[in-house]
C-alpha positions in Angstrom: 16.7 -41.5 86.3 14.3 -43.7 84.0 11.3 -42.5 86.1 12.3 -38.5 85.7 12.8 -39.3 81.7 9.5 -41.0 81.3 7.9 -38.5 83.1 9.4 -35.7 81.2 8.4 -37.2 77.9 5.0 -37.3 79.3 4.8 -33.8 79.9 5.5 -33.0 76.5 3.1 -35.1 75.1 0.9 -33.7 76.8 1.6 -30.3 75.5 3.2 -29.2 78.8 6.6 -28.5 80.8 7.7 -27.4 84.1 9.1 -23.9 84.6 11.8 -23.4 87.8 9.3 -21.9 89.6 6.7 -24.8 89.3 4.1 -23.7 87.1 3.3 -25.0 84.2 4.7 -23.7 80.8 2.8 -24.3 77.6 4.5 -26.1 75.1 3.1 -26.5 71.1 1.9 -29.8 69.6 4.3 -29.0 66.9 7.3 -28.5 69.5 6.2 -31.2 71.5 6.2 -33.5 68.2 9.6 -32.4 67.0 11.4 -33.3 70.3 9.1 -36.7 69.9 10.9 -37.1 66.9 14.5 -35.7 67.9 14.2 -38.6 70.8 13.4 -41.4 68.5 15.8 -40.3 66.1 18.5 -40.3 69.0 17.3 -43.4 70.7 17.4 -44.6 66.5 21.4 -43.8 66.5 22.3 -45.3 70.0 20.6 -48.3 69.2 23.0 -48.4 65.4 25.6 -47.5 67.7 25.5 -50.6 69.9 24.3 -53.2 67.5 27.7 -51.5 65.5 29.8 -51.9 68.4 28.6 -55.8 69.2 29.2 -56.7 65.4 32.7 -55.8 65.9 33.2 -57.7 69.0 31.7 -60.8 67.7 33.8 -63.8 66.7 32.6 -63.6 62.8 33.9 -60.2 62.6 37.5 -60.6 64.6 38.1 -63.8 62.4 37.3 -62.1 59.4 39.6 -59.1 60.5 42.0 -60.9 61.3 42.3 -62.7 58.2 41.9 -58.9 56.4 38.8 -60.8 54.7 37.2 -57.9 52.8 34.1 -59.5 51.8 33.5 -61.5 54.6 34.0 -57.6 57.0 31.5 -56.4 54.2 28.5 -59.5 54.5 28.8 -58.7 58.2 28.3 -54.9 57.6 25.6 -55.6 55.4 23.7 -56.8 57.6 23.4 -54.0 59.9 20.7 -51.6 59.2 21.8 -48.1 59.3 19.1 -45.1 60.6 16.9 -44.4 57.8 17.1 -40.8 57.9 14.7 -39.2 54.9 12.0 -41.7 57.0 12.5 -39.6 60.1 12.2 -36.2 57.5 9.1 -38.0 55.7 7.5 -38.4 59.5 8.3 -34.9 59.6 7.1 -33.5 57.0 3.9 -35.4 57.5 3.0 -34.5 60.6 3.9 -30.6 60.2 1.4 -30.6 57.7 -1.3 -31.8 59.8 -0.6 -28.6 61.9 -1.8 -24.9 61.0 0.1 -21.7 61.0 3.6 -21.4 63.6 3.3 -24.3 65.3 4.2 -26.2 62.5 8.3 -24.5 61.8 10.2 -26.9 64.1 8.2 -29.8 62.4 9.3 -28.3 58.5 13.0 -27.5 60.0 13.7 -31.3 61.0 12.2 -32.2 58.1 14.4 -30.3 55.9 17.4 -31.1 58.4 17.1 -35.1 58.2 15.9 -34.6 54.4 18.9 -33.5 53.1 18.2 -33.3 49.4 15.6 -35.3 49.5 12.0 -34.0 47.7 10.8 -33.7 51.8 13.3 -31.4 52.5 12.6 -29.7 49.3 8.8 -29.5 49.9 9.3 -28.4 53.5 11.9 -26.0 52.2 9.0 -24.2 49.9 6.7 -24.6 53.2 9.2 -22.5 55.1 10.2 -19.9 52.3 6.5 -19.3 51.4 4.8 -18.9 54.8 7.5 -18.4 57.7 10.5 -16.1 56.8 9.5 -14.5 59.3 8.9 -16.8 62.0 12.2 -16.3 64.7 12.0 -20.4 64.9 14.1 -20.7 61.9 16.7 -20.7 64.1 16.6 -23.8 64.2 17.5 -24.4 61.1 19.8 -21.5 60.4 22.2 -22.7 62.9 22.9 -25.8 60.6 23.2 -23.6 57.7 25.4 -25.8 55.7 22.5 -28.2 55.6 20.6 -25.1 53.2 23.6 -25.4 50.7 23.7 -29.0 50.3 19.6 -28.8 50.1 19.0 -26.2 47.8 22.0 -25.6 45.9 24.4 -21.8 46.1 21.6 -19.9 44.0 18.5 -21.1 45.8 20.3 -21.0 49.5 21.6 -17.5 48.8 18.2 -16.2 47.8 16.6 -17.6 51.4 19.3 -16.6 53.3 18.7 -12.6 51.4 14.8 -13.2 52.6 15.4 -14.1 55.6 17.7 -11.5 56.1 15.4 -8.9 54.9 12.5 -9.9 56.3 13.0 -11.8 59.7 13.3 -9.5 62.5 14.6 -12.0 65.4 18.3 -11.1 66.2 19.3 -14.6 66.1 17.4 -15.7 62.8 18.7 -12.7 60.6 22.6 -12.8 62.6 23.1 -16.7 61.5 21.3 -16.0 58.4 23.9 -12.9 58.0 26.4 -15.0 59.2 25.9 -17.9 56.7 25.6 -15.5 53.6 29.1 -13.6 54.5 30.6 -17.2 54.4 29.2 -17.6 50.9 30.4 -14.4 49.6 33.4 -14.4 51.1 35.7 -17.1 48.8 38.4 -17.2 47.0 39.2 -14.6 44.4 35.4 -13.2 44.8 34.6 -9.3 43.4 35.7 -6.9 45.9 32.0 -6.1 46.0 31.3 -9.5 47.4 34.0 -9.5 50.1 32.9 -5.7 51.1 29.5 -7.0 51.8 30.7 -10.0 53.5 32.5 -8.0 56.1 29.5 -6.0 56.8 27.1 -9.2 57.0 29.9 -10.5 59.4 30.3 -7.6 61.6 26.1 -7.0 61.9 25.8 -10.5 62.5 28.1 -10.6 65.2 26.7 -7.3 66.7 23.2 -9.0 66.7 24.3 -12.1 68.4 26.2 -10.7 71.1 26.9 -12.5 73.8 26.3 -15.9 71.9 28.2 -18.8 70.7 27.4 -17.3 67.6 28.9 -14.1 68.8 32.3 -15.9 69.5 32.3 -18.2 66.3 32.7 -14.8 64.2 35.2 -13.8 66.8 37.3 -16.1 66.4 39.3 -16.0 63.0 40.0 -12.1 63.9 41.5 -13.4 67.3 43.6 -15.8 66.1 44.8 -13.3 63.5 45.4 -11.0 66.1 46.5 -13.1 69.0 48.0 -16.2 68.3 50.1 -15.9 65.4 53.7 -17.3 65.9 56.2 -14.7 67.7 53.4 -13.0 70.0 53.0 -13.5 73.3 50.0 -16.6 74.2 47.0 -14.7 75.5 46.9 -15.1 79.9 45.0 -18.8 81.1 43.5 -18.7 84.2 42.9 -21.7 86.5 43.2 -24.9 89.2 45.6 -27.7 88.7 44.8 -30.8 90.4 45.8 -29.6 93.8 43.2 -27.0 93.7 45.9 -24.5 93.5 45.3 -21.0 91.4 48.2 -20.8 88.8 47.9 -18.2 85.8 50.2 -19.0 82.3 51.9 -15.8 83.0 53.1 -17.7 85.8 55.7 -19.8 83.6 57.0 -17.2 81.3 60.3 -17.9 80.5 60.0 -21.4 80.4 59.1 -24.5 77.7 55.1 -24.9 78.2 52.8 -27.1 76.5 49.3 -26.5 76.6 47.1 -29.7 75.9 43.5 -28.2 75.0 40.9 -31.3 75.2 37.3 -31.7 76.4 34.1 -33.4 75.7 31.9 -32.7 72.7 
């Protein structure tokens, strides 16, 4: 597993991955150098992770717990160094700069997505909005687009989410960008104006997306509007129990069910 990781890293440092059918599929310095970074920045939070998870299994830290000593629980924290993040957006943003024209969006999106509202988010931000509205990789950030709000403020983030709208033409760029916006015009005692436009941003954005989580995101209020309000009858569940045997929901009408929805995220 270590050997088939290594190797894969390799290949895109080198610029290069392998398709299904064998042959080699280019892949951009500036992609190759975001999922660099993504990597570290993982590898960053596992390593926080575990150091997090031995500080609380030491000796210090269960004495000072168990005593409910506040300060001494907060020396110990202190000493753990969380994951710089606006590093990882300043690595970012400095090495999309070193790169010319496309290749350098995924760079300027992980920038702005570690940046927060940091002044390298806000300089990749003007990067972005001045030279690739256009460019379908915003995807990449649109599908965080709460991360816009929080960087630009409401004015600023509703204005690139209008451009991008009206001037990207990738179906999933302009449907999260739609998708985003309807959520912003769509509050609490807004103009009837607003909520009109909302539902059309919603509805487009969930035609362009079709098929897609996306797709099923904007879906989903309507169905549980529709479908699962109290007194109707539970939509049909199809599957195998632990047996292996077929068994449908359907199957136990008429009696007390409980439905226990869990996975892992």
């Amino acid at each position: 597993m270590k050997i088939t990781m290594v190797r894969l890293l390799a290949a895109l440092l080198a610029g290069v991955l392998l398709a299904q059918d064998g042959k080699q599929t280019p892949v951009s310095p500036g992609a190759a150098a975001q999922r660099k970074l993504v990597a570290d920045y993982e590898a960053a939070i596992k390593d926080y992770q575990a150091k997090s998870k031995a500080l609380m299994a030491s000796e210090a830290w269960q004495k000072a717990q168990k005593a409910d000593d506040k300060e001494a629980l907060k020396s110990l924290r202190a000493g753990l160094q969380a994951v710089d993040m606006e590093s990882f957006a300043k690595r970012a943003l400095g090495e999309a700069q070193q790169i010319a024209g496309e290749d350098a969006v995924p760079l300027y999106c992980q920038a702005v997505i570690y940046g927060g509202k940091s002044d390298s988010a806000k300089t990749a931000f003007a990067a972005l909005r001045e030279h690739h509205v256009r460019s379908p990789q915003l995807v990449r950030l649109l599908e965080s687009g709460g991360i816009i709000a929080r960087a630009l403020g409401p004015a600023e983030a509703a204005a690139f989410l209008e451009q991008v709208i009206a001037d990207n033409q990738d179906n999933a760029a302009r449907a999260w960008a739609m998708y985003w916006r309807s959520m912003q015009l769509n509050v609490r005692n807004a103009p009837e104006a607003d909520q009109k436009r909302a539902q059309e941003l919603s509805a487009k954005a969930e035609e362009l997306a079709a098929g897609s989580p996306l797709a099923a995101k904007i879906a989903a209020p309507r169905f549980e509007k529709e479908r699962l309000q109290i007194g109707m009858v539970a939509p049909d569940i199809e599957g195998v129990d632990t047996d292996g045997t077929a068994f449908k929901l359907s199957d136990y009408r008429g009696k007390v069910v409980v439905l226990d929805y869990w996975g892992f995220w």
